[in-house]
N, C-alpha and C positions, 0 to 999 in steps of 0.2 A: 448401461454397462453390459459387455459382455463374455468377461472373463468371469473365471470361479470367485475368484478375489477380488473385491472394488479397486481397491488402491493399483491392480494391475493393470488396469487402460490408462493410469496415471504415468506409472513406472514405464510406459513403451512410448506414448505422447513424449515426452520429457527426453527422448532420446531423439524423436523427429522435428525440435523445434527448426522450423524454416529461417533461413539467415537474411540477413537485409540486406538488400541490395545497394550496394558499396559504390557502383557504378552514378548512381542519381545522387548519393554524397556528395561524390567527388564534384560532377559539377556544378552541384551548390559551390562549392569551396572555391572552383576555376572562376566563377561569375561571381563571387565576393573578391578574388586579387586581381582580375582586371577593372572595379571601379574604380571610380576616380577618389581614394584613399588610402592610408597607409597601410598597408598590408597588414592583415590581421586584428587591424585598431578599431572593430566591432566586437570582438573576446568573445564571451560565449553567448552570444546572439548571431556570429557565425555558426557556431557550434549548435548550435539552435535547430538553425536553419539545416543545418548538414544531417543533422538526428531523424528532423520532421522527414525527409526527404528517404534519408536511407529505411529508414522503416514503416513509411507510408508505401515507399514505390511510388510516388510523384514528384511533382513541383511541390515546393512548399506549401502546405494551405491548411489551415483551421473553418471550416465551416458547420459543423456542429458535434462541437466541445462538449460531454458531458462528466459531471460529477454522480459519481455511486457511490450513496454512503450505504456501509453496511454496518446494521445496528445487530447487537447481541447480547445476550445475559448470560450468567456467572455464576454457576454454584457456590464457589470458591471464596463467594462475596460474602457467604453466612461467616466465615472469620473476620468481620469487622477491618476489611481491609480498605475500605472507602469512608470519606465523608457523607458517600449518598445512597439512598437505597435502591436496589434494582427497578424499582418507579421509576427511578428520575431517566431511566432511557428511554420507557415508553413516553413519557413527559415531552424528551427532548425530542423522539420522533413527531411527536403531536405538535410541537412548537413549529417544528420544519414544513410539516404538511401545511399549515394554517401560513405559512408566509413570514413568520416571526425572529427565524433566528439568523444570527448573523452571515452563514452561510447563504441565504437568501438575497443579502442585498449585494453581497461581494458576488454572486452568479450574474445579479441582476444589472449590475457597473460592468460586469465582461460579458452579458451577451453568452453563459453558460449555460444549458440545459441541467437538471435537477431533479435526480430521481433517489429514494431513500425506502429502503430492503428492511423490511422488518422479520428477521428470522426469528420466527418465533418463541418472542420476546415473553410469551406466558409459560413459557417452560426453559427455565435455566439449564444448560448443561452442569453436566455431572461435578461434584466438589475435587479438582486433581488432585487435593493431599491425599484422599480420599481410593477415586475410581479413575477411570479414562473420561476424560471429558463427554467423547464422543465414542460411537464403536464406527466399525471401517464404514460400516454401510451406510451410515447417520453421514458421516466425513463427507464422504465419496459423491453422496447423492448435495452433500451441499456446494463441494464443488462445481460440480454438474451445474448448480441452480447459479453461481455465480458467473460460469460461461456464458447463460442465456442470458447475463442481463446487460450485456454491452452493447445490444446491438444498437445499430442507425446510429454509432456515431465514429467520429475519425481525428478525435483526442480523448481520450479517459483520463479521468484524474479519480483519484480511490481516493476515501477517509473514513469514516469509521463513527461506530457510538456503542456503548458501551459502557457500564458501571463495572469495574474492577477490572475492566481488560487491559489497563496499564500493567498489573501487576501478574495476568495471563503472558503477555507481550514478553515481560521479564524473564517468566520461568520459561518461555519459547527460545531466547538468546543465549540461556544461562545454559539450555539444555542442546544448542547447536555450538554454540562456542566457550562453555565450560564458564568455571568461576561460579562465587555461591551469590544467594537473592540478593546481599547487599552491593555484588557488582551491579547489579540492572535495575532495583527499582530504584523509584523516587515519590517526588511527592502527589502524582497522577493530579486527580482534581481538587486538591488540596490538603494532603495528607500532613500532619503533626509529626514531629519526630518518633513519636511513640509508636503511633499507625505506621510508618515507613517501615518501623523496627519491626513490625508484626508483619507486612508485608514479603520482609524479608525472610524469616523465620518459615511461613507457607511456602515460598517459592523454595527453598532445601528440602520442607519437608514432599512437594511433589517430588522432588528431582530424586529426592531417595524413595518415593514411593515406585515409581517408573522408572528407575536406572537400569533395568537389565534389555529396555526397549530402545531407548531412546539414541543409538548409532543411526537409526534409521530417520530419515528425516519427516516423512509422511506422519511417523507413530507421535511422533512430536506433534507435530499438526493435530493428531485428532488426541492423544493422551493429555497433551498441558496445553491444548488451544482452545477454541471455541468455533462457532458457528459463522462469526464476522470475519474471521482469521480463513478458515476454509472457503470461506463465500472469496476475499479477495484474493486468494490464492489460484481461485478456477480464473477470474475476472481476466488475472496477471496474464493464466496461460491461452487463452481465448482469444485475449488482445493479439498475442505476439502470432495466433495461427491467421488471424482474420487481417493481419497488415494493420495495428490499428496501436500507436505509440502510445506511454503510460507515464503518468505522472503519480508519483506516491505523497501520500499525506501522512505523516502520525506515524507514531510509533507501532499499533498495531499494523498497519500498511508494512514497514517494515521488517517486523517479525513474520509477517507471514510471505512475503517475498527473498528473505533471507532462509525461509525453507526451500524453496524453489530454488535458490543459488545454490544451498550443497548438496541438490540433487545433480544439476547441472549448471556450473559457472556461468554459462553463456545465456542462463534464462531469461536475465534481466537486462540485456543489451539492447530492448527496445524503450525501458523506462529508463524517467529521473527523479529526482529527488523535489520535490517542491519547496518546502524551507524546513532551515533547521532550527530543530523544537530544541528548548530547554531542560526537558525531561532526560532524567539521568542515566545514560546508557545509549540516550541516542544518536551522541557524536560517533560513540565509538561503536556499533553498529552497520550505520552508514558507512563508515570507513572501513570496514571488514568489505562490505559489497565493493568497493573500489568508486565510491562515488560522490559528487560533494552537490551540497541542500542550493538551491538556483537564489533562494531568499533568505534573509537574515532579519525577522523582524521581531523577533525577542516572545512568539506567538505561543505560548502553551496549547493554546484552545486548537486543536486538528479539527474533526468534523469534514474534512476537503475543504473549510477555507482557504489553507496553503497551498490546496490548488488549484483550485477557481484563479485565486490572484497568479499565479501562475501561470495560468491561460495566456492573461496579456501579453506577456514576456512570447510565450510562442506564436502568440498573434503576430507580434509586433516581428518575430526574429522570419516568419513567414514573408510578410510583408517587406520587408527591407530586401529579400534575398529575391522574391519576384518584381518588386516596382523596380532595383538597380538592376537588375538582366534588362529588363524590357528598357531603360534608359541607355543601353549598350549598344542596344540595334541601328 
């Protein structure tokens, strides 16, 4: 960084996002209505194809997909707002590294690369009823770290791990498009009616803690976020500088993408949505972004499963859009 301020190399990036190039859409789209089928009757595996293209700057192509999970802890979580205790994400990172969790095998049926960010998971951020999660320079710099860890590849798919960052995610939504805790959380990893209710109760009480900050979108970020929320926040805008299309997983994916929208609309016009979760607040989220989930498989569990499985879908919308050109000639 080299402004006084961290969050100021963020606030001037976010004004120079590079646009896609609309010209290599289009001719995805030309070479999908001169095959030999009904115009348009491939839906959004044209659409697919047209995205890969405009925001790649090529011909369609997938050749090394990866998924970044970014793992995080939770002050917030000492109010008993989880079934699990901050353990269970270093657990769950540990599960991942050894080969065990379900993420591993859905990478390993699409041919995904698998990489998983443990932001320092022995030190929980700040409790937001509380403090600021993060202070700018903690934020900034992890932004920064989630920049650097996209490289070598040319599809990202983000998910996430976290104990209590469902209900971070929440007070993230609640506090960019208003409404109190019981619009946005839910039952995360398997929260009881009573836990929800508590859930909800912390996510007012940050939102009245931080109300005189939060018009700004970044202070959201580092005041009611965390470190997995910042990490895929740099990831988002790194992609979109380096030509490099984005698939979101999970609710935290889009809380913290949804920062990046009401800085500037246009941020996320290189990603999609991977599938849509059951968790409560996340239809109407995604539909605040202008966008709809590519899958429907009824999957609470994110992690970037949703979009590992995902990958296929743009493998496959790849492939369709270069095998039927080159059948053309």
């Amino acid at each position: 960084m080299t402004s006084a301020l961290p969050f100021d190399d963020f606030r001037t990036l976010m004004t120079r996002l590079p646009a896609g190039d609309e010209a290599a859409g289009e001719r995805v789209r030309a070479q999908f209505s001169k095959a030999e089928k009904p115009v348009g009757s491939l839906g959004r595996i044209e659409d697919l194809a047209a995205w890969l293209a405009t925001w790649s700057g090529r011909p369609p192509a997938v050749n090394r997909p990866l998924v970044a999970i970014f793992a995080g802890n939770h002050g917030v979580v000492r109010h008993d707002i989880s079934p699990r205790t901050v353990e269970a994400t270093a657990r769950a990172v540990e599960l991942t590294a050894a080969g065990g969790a379900a993420i591993n095998q859905i990478c390993l049926a699409n041919d995904v690369g698998l990489k998983v960010f443990d932001l320092a998971l022995h030190l929980p951020t700040e409790d937001i009823t509380q403090d600021a999660a993060l202070d700018e320079r903690g934020c900034a710099a992890t932004m920064a770290f989630g920049m650097e860890a996209i490289s070598g590849t040319d599809l990202l798919c983000i998910g996430d791990l976290g104990v209590g960052n469902s209900t971070v995610a929440a007070a993230m939504l609640a506090a960019l498009h208003g409404g109190t805790g019981a619009d946005w959380v839910g039952v995360g990893s398997g929260a009881d009616a009573t836990m929800i209710a508590r859930k909800a109760k912390v996510v007012d009480a940050a939102l009245a803690f931080h109300r005189a900050h939060l018009k700004d979108p970044l202070e959201v970020l580092r005041r009611v976020g965390g470190r997995e929320f910042a990490a895929i926040a740099g990831a988002i805008i790194a992609a979109r500088m380096e030509k490099v299309p984005v698939i979101l997983d999970g609710l935290a994916a889009i809380a913290s993408a949804s920062v990046l929208y009401a800085i500037n609309p246009r941020a996320l016009d290189h990603c999609v949505v991977a599938q849509a979760s059951p968790e409560h607040g996340f239809g109407k989220a995604v539909e605040k972004l202008g966008m709809k989930p590519l899958l429907d498989l009824g999957m609470a569990h994110a992690e970037g499963a949703g979009g590992a499985l995902a990958v296929g879908l743009v493998k496959a919308a790849a492939l369709c859009s270069t095998g039927m050109a080159a059948a053309l000639r």
